[in-house]
C-alpha positions in Angstrom: -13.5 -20.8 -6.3 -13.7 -21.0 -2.2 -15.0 -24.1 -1.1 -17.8 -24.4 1.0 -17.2 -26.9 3.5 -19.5 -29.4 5.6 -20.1 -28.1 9.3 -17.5 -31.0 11.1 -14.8 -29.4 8.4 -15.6 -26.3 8.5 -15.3 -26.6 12.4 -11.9 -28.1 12.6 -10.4 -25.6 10.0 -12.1 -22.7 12.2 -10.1 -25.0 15.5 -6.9 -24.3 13.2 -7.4 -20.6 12.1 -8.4 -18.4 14.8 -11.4 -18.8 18.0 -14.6 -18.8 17.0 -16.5 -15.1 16.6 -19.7 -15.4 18.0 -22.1 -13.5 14.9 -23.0 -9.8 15.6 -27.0 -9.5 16.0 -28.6 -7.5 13.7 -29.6 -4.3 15.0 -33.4 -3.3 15.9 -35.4 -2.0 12.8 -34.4 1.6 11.8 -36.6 4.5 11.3 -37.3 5.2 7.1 -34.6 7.1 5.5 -33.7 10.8 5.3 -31.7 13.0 7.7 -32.3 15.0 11.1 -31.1 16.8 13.5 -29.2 16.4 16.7 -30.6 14.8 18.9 -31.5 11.8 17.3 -34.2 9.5 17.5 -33.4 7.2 20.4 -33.4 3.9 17.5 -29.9 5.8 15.9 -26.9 6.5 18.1 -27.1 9.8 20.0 -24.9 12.3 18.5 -21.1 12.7 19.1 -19.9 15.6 20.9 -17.9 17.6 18.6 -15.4 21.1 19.0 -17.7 24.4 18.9 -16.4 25.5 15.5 -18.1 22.2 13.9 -21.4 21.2 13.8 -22.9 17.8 13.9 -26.3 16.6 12.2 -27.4 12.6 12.6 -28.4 11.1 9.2 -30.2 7.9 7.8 -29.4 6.4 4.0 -30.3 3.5 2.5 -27.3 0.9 2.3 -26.2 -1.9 -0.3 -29.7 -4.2 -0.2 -31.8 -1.0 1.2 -30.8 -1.4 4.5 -30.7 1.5 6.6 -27.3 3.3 8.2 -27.1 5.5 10.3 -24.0 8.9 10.1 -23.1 11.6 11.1 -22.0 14.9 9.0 -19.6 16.9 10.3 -19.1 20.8 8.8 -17.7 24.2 9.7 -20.1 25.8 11.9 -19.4 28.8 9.6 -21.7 29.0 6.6 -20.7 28.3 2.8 -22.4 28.1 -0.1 -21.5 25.0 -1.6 -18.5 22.9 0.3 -16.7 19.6 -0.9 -17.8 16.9 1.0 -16.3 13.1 2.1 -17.5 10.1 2.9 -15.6 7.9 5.4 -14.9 3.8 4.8 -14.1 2.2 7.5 -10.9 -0.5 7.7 -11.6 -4.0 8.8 -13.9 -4.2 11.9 -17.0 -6.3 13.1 -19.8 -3.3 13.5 -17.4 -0.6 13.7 -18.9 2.1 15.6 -18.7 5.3 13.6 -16.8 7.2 16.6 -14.1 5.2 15.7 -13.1 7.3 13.0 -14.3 10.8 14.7 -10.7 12.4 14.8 -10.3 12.2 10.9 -14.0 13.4 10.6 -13.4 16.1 13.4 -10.0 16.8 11.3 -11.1 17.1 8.0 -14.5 19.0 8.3 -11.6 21.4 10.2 -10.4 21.9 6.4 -13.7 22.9 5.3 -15.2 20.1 4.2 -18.7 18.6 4.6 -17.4 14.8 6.0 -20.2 11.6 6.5 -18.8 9.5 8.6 -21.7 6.0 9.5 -21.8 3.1 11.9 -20.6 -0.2 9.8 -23.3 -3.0 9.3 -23.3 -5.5 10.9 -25.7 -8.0 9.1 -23.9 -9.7 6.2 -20.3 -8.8 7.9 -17.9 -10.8 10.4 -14.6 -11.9 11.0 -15.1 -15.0 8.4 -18.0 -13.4 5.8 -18.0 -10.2 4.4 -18.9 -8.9 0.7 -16.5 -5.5 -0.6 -19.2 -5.1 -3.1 -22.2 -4.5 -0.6 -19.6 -2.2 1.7 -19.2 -0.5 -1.7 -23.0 -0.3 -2.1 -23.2 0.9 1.9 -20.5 3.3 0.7 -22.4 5.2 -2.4 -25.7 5.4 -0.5 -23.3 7.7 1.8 -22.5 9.3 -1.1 -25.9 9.8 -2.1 -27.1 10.9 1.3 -23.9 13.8 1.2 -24.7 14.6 -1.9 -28.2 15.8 -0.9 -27.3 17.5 2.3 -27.7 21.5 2.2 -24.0 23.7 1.6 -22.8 20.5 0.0 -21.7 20.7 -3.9 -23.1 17.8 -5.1 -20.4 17.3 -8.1 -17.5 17.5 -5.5 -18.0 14.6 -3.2 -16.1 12.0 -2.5 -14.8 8.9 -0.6 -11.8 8.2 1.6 -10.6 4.5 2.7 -9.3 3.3 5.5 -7.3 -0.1 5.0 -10.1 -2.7 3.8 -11.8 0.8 2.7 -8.5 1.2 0.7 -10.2 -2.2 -1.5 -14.1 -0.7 -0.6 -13.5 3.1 -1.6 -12.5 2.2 -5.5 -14.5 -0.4 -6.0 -17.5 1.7 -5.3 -15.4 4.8 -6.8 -15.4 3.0 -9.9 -19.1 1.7 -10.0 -20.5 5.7 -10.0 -19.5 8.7 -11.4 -21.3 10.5 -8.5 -17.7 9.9 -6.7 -15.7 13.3 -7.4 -12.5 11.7 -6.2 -10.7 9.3 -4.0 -8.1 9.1 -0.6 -7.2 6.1 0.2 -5.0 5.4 3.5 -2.8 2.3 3.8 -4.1 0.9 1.3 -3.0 -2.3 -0.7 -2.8 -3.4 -4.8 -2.6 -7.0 -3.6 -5.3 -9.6 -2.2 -6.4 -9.3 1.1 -4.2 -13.2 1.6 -1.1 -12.1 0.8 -1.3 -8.9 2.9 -2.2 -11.1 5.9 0.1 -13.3 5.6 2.9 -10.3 5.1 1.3 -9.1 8.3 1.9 -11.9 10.3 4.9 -13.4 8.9 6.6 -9.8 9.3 5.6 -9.5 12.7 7.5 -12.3 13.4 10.5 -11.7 11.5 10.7 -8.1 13.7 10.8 -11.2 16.7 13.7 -12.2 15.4 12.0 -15.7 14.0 12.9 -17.1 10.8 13.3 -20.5 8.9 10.1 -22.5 7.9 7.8 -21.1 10.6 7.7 -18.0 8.5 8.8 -18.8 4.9 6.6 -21.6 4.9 4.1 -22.9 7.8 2.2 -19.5 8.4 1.8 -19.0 4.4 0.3 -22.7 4.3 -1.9 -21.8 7.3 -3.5 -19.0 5.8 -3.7 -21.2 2.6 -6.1 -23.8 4.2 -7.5 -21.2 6.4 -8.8 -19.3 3.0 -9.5 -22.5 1.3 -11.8 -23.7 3.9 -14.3 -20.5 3.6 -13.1 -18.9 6.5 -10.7 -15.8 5.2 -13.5 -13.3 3.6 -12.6 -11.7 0.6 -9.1 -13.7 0.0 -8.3 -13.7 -3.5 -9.8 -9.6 -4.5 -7.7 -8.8 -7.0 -7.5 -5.3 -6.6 -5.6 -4.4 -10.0 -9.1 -4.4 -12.4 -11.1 -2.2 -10.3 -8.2 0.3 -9.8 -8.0 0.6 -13.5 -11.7 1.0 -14.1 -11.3 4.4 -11.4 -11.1 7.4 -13.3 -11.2 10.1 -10.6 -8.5 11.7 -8.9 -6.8 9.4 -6.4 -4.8 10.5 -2.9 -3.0 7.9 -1.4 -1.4 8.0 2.2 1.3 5.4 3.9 2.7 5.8 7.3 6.7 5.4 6.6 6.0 2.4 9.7 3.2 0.9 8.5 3.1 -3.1 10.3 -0.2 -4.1 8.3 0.2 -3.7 5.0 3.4 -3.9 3.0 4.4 -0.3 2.5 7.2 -0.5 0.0 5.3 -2.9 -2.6 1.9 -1.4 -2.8 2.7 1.9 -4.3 3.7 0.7 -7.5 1.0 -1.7 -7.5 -1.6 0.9 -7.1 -0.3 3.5 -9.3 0.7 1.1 -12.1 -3.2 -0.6 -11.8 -4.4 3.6 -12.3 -2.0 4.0 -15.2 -3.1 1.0 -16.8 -6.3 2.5 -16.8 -4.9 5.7 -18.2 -5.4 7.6 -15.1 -2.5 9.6 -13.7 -4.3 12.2 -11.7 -2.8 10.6 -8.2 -0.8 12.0 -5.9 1.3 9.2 -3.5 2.5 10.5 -0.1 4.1 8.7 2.8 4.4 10.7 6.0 7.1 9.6 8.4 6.4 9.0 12.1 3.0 7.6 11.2 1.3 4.1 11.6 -1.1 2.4 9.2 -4.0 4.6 10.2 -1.7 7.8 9.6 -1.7 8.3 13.2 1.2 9.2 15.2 3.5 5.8 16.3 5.8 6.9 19.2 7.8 3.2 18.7 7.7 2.0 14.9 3.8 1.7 14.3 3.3 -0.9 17.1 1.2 1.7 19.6 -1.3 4.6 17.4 -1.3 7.7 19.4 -5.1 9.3 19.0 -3.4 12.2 16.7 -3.2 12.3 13.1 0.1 12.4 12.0 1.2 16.8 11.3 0.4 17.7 8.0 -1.9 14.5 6.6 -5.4 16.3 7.8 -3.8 19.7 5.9 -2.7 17.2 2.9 -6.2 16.2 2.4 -8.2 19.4 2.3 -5.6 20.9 0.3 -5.6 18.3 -2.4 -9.7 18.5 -2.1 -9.5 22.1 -3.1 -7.4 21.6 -5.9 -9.0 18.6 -7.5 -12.4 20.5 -7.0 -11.4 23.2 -8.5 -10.5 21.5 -12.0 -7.1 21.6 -10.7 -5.9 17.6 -10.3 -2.3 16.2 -10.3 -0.1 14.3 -12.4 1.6 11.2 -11.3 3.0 13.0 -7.5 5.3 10.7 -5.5 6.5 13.1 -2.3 7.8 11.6 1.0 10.7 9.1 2.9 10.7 5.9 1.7 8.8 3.6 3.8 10.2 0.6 6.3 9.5 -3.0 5.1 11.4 -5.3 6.7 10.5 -8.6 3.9 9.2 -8.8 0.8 5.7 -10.0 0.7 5.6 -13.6 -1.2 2.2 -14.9 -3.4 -0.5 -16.9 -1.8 -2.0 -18.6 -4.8 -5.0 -20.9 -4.3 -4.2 -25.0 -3.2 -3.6 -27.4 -5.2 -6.4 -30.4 -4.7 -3.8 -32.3 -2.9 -3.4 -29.4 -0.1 -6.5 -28.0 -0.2 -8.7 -27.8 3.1 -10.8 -30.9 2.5 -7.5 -32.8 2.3 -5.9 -31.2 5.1 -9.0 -32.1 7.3 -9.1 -35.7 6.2 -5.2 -36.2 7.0 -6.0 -34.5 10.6 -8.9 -36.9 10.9 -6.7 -39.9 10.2 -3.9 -38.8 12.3 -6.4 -38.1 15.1 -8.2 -42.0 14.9 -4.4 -43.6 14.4 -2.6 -42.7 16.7 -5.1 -42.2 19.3 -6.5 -46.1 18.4 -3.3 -47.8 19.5 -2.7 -47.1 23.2 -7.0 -46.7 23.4 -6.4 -50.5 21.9 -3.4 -51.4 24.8 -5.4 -50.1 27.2 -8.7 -51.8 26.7 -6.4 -55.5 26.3 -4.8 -54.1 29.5 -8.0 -53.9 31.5 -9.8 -57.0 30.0 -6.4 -59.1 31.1 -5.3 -59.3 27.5 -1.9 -57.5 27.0 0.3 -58.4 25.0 4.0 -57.0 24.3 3.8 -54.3 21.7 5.9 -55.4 18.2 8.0 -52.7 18.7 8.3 -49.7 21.9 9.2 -47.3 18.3 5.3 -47.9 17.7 4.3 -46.1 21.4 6.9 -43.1 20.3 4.6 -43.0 17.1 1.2 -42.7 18.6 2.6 -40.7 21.6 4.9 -38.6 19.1 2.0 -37.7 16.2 -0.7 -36.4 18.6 1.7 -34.4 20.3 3.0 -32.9 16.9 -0.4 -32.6 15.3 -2.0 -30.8 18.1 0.6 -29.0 19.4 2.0 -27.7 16.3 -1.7 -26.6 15.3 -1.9 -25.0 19.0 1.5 -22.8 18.6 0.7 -21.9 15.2 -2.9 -20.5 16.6 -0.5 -18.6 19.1 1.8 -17.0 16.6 -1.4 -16.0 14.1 -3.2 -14.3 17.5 0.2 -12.8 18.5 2.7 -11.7 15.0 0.9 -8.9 13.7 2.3 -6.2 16.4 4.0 -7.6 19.2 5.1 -11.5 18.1 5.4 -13.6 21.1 7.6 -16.7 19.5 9.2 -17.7 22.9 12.9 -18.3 23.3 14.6 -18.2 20.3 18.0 -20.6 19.2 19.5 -19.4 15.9 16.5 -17.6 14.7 14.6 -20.7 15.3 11.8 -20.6 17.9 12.3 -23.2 20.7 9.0 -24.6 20.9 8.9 -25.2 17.2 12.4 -26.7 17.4 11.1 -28.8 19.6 8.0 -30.0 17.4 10.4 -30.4 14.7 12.9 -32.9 16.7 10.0 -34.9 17.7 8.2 -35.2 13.7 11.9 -36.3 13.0 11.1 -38.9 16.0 7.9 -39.8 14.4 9.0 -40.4 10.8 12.0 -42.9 12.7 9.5 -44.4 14.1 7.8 -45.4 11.6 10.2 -47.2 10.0 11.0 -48.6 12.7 7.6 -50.3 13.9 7.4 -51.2 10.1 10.7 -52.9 9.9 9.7 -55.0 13.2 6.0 -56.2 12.7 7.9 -57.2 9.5 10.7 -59.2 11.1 8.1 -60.7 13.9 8.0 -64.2 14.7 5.1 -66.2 13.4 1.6 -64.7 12.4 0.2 -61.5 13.5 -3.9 -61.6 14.9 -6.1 -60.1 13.1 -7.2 -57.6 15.8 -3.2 -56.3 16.1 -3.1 -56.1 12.0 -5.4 -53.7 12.0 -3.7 -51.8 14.9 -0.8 -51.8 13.8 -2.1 -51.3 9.9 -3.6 -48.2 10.8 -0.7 -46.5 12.9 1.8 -47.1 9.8 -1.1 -45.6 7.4 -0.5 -42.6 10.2 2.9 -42.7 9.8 2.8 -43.1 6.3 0.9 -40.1 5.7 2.6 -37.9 8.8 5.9 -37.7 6.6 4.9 -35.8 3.5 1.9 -33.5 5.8 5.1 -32.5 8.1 7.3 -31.9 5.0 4.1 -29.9 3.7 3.8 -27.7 6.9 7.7 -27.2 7.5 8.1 -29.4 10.5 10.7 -31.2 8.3 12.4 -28.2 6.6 14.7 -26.1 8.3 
């Protein structure tokens, strides 16, 4: 179970994990629900502009909770009787803006299909809280709200995810039979943790980075980071809701996907369906493309506004056939995707190196080594100094702060930069220089211990009580410093 933890914690945890997202205002109260024509009511967004051979309508549905969305449908301009339709999911996004996804909707109602594509909320979602069941709920009142909408064949809708949508789309697939089918797009049969941490981890290792940065201080970031309440969603485990979908399943990979591991969650997916005794999927992976699908000119670090050829076609061909009665059987087509590393498990803490823990030890290493020179300097000014019991104890105090918040500040820059484009700095034998240098100097530290210890003890005659308690303290500090740097990899090579 996620902790919840007190505001100071939770503070210094959110210091260690990313800057802080200010929360997205709700938006003004919407109008009651139903649908309309362009133009809309000045409370919804004004309506896209779209190519003359579509046309565009504004809608309203009623969301997880009853609150109100706000879409757009997308159709051939050229009347049918009774068209498939598709709801769009969006990936992982404060408020996403429903032009965001425009070129798929623009691209698939091009198939002939009916397509929904809605703004994201906002209220109940950020970067640190978000629910996959109420995006599930938004999701089916979509569904309901395509189902309803003149031309559309009620019992041939469906729902297409995006990334996160890759966890939102089944989940709400297999809470409804109203769902006619699923298309999933760089989607993942792992927790939302592990995939991060492959994310950021791989980015680096594309830098060139590798030793204990990336096999174990980034893991153990996003460890603590999850633990302390701040990683939505960590530990979904998408396997049980994959085998409760029944419906036809499509599922797209870019062959350079950066952002989810596109070797491993293949079989993760299609063994979670088969377990559930569905094997009406068909698995493609189209090469050139990103983790949107899009068109990647250099490996799927920049997405080119185009779908990648053939994946819009894909998807309103495979609509026709699994609406017609017609579904597949177990299809695996395409190159084999890049993936540089295997992705490794991020399994909840143990008490010892859970959150709570990790804030205490940061707390302690904060007060002792920042208490002994504030200590020297107040004797200093009150005429009072005395020779320290050893100059190993100043390399101590000095040392730890410098390791403790510097090696929290690279770490922040390596978890804002390694998902794309790492930025490690020089490198020396796959080792990043600035982390080499953190590691010499908690080497330093844990010498220094010893070595302040080793001379209070052999002082002459009896300590004060004041400097007992100085020195007490920095040793606790040291004490403790030696198995937290051994924890984080500062100590490993």
């Amino acid at each position: 179970m996620r902790r919840t933890l007190p505001a100071a914690t939770a503070a210094l945890c959110l210091l260690l994990a990313a800057p802080a997202a200010a929360a997205t205002a709700s938006p003004p109260a919407a109008p009651p629900s139903g649908t309309r024509s362009s133009p809309a009511a000045p409370s919804a967004a004004s309506p896209p502009a779209v190519p003359a051979d579509l046309t565009a309508t504004e809608v309203s549905f009623r969301g997880d909770g009853g609150r109100t969305m706000h879409g757009t449908v997308l159709a051939p301009a050229a009347p049918a009787p009774a068209r498939p339709g598709l709801v769009l999911v969006h990936g992982a996004g404060d408020a996403t803006p429903r032009t965001k996804l425009m070129g798929e909707a623009v691209a698939f109602a091009r198939e002939g299909v009916a397509v929904l594509v809605y703004d994201k909320r906002s209220e109940g979602y950020s970067r640190f809280r978000r629910s996959y069941a109420q995006l599930a709920g938004d999701a089916l009142g979509a569904v309901a709200a395509l189902r309803a909408r003149p031309g559309v064949d009620p019992a041939k809708v469906g729902l297409w995810g995006l990334s996160e949508g890759g966890w939102v789309a089944p989940l709400a697939a297999s809470r409804s039979r109203d769902v006619a089918f699923v298309v999933i797009v760089g989607a993942n049969g792992m927790t939302p943790l592990r995939q991060q941490a492959w994310a950021v981890t791989s980015g680096l290792r594309r830098a060139g980075v590798s030793g204990s940065v990336v096999d174990r201080t980034e893991p153990t970031l996003y460890r603590a980071i999850a633990d302390g309440g701040l990683f939505p969603e960590p530990h979904h485990d998408p396997g049980p809701v994959l085998a409760g979908v029944d419906q036809p399943v499509l599922a797209v990979w870019g062959t350079h996907d950066l952002l989810t591991p596109p070797r491993e969650n293949p079989p993760l997916i299609a063994g979670a369906l088969e377990k559930g005794g569905n094997r009406n999927y068909t698995f493609r992976f189209f090469p050139g493309a990103d983790h949107a699908a899009h068109q990647t000119p250099d490996g799927g670090v920049t997405r080119l506004p185009g779908l990648t050829p053939g994946y819009a076609e894909l998807v309103g061909s495979w609509i026709g056939e699994v609406t017609a009665g017609r579904p597949p059987t177990a299809q695996v087509s395409g190159p084999e995707p890049v993936q540089i590393a295997q992705s490794t498990p991020v399994d909840p803490p143990a008490w010892w190196e859970s959150a709570p823990v990790q804030v205490a030890a940061l707390a302690l290493f904060l007060v002792a080594f920042t208490a002994y020179p504030v200590t020297a300097l107040v004797r200093r000014l009150r005429g009072r100094s005395r020779a320290p019991v050893s100059r190993a104890a100043g390399l101590l105090s000095a040392g730890g702060l410098t390791v403790v918040l510097g090696g929290f500040s690279y770490l922040f820059h390596l978890t804002l930069t390694s998902v794309k484009l790492a930025a490690p700095g020089p490198l020396l034998a796959g080792r990043p220089l600035p982390w080499l240098a953190l590691q010499l100097l908690a080497a330093a530290c844990v010498i220094a211990t010893a070595r302040t210890a080793l001379a209070w003890r052999r002082a002459p005659g009896p300590t004060p009580r004041g400097e007992r308690v100085r020195l007490g303290l920095l040793l606790t500090g040291g004490a403790v410093f030696l198995p937290w740097a051994v924890y984080w990899g500062l100590l490993l090579p």
